[in-house]
C-alpha positions in Angstrom: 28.3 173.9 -4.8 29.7 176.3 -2.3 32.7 177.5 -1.9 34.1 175.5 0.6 33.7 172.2 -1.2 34.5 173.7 -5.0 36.3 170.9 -6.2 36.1 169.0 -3.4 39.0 170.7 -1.7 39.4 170.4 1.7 36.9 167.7 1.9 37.6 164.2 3.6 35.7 161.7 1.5 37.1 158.5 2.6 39.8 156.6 4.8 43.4 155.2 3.2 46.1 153.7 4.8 48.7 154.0 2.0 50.0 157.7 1.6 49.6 161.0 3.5 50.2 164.3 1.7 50.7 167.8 3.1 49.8 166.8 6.7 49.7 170.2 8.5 50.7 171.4 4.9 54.1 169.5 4.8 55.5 165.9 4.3 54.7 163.2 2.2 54.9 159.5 2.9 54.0 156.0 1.6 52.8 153.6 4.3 54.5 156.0 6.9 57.7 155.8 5.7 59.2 159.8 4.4 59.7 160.2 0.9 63.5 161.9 1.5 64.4 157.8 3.0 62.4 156.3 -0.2 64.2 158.6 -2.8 67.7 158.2 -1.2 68.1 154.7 -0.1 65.0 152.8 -2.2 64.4 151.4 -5.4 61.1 151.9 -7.5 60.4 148.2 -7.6 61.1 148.5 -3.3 58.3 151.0 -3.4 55.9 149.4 -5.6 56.2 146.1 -3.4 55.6 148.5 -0.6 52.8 149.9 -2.2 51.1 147.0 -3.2 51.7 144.3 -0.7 52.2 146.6 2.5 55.7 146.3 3.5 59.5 146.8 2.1 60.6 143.4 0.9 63.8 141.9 2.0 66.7 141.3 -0.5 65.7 137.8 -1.8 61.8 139.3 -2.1 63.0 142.5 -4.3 65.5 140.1 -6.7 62.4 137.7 -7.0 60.1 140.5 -7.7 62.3 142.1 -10.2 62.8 138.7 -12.0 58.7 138.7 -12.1 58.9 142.1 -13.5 61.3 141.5 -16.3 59.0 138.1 -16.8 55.5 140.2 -17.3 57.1 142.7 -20.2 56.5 140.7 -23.3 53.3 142.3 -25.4 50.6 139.9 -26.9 51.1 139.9 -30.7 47.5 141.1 -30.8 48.4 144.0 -28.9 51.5 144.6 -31.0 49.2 145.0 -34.1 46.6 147.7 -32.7 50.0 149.6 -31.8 50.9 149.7 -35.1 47.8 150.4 -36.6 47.6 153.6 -33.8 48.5 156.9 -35.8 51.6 157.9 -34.7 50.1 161.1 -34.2 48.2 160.1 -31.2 48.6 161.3 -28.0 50.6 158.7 -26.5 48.2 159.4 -23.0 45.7 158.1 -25.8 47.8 155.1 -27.1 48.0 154.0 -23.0 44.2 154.6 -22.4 43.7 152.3 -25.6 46.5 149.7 -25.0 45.4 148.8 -21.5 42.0 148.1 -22.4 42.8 146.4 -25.2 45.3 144.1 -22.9 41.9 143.7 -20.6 40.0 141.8 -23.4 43.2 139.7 -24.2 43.8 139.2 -20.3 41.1 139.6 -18.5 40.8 139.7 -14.4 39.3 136.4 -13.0 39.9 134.4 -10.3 42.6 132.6 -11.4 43.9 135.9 -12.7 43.2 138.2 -10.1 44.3 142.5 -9.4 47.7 141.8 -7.6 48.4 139.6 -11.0 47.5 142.8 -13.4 49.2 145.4 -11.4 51.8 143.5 -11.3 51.9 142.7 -15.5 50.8 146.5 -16.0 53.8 147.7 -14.0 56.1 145.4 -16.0 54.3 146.2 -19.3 53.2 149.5 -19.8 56.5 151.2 -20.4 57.0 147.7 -23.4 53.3 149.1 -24.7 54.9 153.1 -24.9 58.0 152.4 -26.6 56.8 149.8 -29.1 54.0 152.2 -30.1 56.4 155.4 -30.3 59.6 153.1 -32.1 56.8 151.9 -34.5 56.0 155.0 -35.7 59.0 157.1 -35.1 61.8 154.6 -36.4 60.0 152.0 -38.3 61.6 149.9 -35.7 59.6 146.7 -34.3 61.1 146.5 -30.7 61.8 143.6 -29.1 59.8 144.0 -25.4 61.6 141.5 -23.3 64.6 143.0 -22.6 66.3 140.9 -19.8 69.6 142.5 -19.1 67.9 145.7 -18.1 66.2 144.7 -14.4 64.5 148.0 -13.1 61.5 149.5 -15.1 63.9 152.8 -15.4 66.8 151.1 -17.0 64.5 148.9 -19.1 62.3 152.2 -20.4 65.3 154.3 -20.8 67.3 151.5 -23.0 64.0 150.9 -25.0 63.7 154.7 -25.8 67.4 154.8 -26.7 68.5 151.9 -28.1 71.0 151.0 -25.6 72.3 151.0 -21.5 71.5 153.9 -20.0 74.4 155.9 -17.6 74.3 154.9 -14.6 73.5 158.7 -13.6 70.9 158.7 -15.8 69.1 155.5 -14.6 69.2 156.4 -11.1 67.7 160.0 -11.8 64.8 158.0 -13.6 64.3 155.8 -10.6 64.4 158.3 -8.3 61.6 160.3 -10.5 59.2 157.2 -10.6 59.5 156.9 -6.7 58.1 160.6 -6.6 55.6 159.8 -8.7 54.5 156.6 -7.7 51.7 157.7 -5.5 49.9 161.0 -4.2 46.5 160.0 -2.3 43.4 161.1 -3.7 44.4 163.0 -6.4 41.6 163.7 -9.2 43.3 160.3 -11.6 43.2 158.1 -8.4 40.0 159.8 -7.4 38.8 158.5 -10.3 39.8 155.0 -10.5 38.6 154.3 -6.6 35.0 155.7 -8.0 35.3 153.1 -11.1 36.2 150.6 -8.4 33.3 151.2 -6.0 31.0 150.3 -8.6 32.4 146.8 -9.1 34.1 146.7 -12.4 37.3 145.5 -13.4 40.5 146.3 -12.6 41.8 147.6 -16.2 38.5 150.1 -16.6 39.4 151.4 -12.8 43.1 152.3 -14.5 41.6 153.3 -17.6 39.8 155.6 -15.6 42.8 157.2 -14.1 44.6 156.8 -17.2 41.6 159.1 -19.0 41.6 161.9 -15.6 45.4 162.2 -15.9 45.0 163.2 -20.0 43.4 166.4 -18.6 45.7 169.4 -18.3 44.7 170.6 -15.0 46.4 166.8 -13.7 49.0 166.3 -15.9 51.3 167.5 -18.5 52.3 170.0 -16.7 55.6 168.9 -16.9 55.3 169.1 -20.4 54.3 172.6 -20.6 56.8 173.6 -18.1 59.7 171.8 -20.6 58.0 174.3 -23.5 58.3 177.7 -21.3 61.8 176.7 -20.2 63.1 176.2 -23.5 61.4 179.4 -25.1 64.2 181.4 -23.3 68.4 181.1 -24.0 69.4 183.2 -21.0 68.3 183.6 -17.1 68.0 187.4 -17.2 65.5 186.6 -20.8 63.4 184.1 -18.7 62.7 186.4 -15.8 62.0 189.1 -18.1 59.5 186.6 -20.2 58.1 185.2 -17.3 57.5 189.1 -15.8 55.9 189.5 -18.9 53.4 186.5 -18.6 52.3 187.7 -15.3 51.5 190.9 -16.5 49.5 189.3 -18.8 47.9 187.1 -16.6 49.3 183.7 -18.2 49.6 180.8 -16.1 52.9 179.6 -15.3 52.5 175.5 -15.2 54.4 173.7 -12.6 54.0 176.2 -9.7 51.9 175.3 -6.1 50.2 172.8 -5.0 46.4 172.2 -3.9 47.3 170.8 -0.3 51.2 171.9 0.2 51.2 175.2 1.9 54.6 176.1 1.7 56.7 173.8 -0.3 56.6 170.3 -2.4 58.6 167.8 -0.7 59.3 166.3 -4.2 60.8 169.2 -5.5 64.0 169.9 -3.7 65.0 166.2 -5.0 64.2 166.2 -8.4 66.3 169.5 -8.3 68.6 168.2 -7.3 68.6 165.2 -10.0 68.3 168.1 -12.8 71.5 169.9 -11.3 73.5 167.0 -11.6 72.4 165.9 -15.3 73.0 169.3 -16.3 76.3 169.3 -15.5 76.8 166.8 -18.5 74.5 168.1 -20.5 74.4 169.6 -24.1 71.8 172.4 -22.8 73.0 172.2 -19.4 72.3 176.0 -19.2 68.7 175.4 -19.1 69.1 174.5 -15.4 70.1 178.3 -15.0 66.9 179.2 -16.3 64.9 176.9 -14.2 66.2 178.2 -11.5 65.6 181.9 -12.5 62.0 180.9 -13.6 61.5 179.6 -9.8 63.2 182.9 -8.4 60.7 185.1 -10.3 57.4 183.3 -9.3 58.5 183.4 -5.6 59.4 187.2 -5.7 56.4 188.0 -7.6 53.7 185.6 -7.1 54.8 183.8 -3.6 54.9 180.1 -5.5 56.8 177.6 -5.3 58.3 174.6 -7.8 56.1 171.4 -7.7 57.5 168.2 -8.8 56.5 168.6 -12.1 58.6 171.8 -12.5 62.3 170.2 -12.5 61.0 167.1 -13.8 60.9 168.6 -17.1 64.6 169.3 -17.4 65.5 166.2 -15.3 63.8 164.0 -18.3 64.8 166.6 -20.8 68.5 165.9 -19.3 67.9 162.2 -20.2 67.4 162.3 -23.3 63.1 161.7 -22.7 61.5 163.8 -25.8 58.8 166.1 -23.8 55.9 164.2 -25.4 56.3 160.7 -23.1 56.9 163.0 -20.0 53.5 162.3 -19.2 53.2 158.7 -19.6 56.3 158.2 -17.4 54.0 159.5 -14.4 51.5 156.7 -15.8 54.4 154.0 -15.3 55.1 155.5 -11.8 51.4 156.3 -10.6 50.2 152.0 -11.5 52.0 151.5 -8.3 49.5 154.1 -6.2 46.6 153.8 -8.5 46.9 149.5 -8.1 47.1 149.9 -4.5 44.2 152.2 -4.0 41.6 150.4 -6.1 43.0 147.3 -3.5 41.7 149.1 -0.7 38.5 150.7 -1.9 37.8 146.6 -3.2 38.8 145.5 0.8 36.0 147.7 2.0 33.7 148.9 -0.5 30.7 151.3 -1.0 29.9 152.8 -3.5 31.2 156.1 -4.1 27.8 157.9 -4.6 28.3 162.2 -3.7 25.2 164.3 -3.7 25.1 167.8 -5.4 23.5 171.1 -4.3 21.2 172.1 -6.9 21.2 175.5 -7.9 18.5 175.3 -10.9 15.1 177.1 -11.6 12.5 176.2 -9.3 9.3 174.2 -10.0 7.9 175.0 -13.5 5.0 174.2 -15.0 5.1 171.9 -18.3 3.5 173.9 -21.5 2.5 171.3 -24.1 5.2 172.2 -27.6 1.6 173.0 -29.7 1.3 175.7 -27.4 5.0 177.0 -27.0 5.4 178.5 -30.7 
């Protein structure tokens, strides 16, 4: 593989019509509308009927949508028990992986049951599948899934994970963070569930699939990891020092730069600002300090700047979200993008079939094994 397509980067492998990312290095959009309109004026159900079905829904489409939503969160008893019978020591990436497939053998695609029908019930039911798993083990606690009074996926995960209504404050900032994640073009998870598409399975093993590539470090978690460095340090003037001293050591710092963003994250600045405002109500409100210092430092010294996974961390952390479902929340956004890509590659399919350079040993002649000692 040469250099220019390690990785693939750079490297157009296909048409979409849903998202562009960095064009000319900057910008983000769904279905050509900026992701500053969709975070300030939207809703995460507005973008995932965008998403999905290709246009903003009016009023009386969004409240019809929503009531589908809070219809589709109910868990199959089934489904219930191999939560329970999960270790709570799982990774909960790994309770996800397991729970959707499992959901595909209980409910499976067909043509009365068809991929805008699972999205749709995946959307609506993954954060149920999360919270019953961790409250399980955690609490003891067998939750009830179908929580009605709660109408947006962020209110309904956040008053599963604590027990009651969110803040307002804190809902939005939830709602806002799914909308940033809900979609990023052909990254290596939605890569991966177009290539299990192409080949004609099902719609679950295409999200399994992305489910699986998002496990690995180099794609997620790294809002996780950035939530570990930020809390190793009580003080801005200890986390630059710290931070100086990782670099010297040649330690990656997670949550910095982006493959195809040149000079900033469009995410970023908004999830920033989301973590400011938490703060200010916060018990550890003074990690915010340190966040900030942490970005200082890696622009002065390495020219990087904050991805979206970077104040994420303390905007969830400010929430009340333990660091260990940060991950899965990107799952709960990303159905939304990963649903609407395996749409189109179905729409126009081929399948998805790369060729490698081979760099191995020449021709060599067979020696029979009596003869190789």
């Amino acid at each position: 593989m040469t250099a220019k397509t390690g990785g693939l980067e750079g490297v157009i492998v296909g048409d979409t019509a849903i998202c562009t990312v960095g064009k000319e290095g900057v910008g983000l959009t769904y279905r050509g509308y900026d992701i500053h309109d969709l975070a300030t004026y939207s809703s995460f159900e507005e973008v995932a009927y965008l998403l999905l079905y290709d246009k903003l829904p009016s009023l009386s489409e969004l409240n019809a949508y929503r009531d589908k939503l809070v219809k589709l969160r109910r868990l199959p008893n089934e489904l219930k028990l191999i939560l329970e019978t999960m270790p709570g020591s799982a990774h909960p990436m790994e309770v996800l992986r397991t729970s959707v497939s499992m959901l595909g053998t209980l409910e499976a695609e067909s043509a009365n049951y068809n991929d805008h029908d699972i999205a749709n019930r995946l959307i609506a039911c993954v954060p149920s599948m999360l919270l019953y798993w961790y409250q399980f083990h955690r609490n003891n606690t067998r939750l009830e899934t179908w929580v009605a009074e709660e109408p947006t996926v962020a209110g309904y995960f956040m008053y599963l994970l604590l027990g009651k209504k969110p803040t307002d404050e804190v809902r939005r900032a939830m709602d806002v963070s799914l909308i940033l994640y809900a979609e990023h073009e052909l990254n290596a998870s939605t890569f991966a569930a177009r290539v299990t598409a192409s080949t004609g399975s099902d719609f679950y093993s295409a999200i399994v699939s992305a489910i699986g590539t998002l496990r690995g470090p180099l794609h997620g978690g790294a809002n996780e990891e950035a939530m570990r460095l930020i809390s190793m340090f009580k003080t801005p003037d200890q986390a630059e020092a710290g931070v100086k001293e990782m670099l010297a050591k040649k330690e990656k710092i997670m949550g910095f730069g982006h493959r195809v963003y040149k000079n900033s994250d469009p995410r970023s600045d908004i999830i920033k600002e989301w973590s400011r405002k938490l703060s200010l109500t916060a018990r550890d409100g003074y990690l915010f300090a340190i966040s900030e210092r942490i970005e200082k430092v890696m622009w002065e010294e390495k020219k990087l700047f904050p991805n979206l996974d970077f104040y994420s961390a303390t905007a969830y952390h400010f929430c009340g979200v333990p660091t260990l479902l940060f991950t899965p929340i990107f799952v709960m956004a990303r159905l939304s993008g990963w649903s609407a890509h395996i749409f189109e590659q179905r729409a126009n399919n081929r399948l998805i079939r790369p060729e490698a350079e081979y760099t191995g040993p020449t021709k060599r002649s067979y020696t029979p094994i009596e003869q190789r000692g």
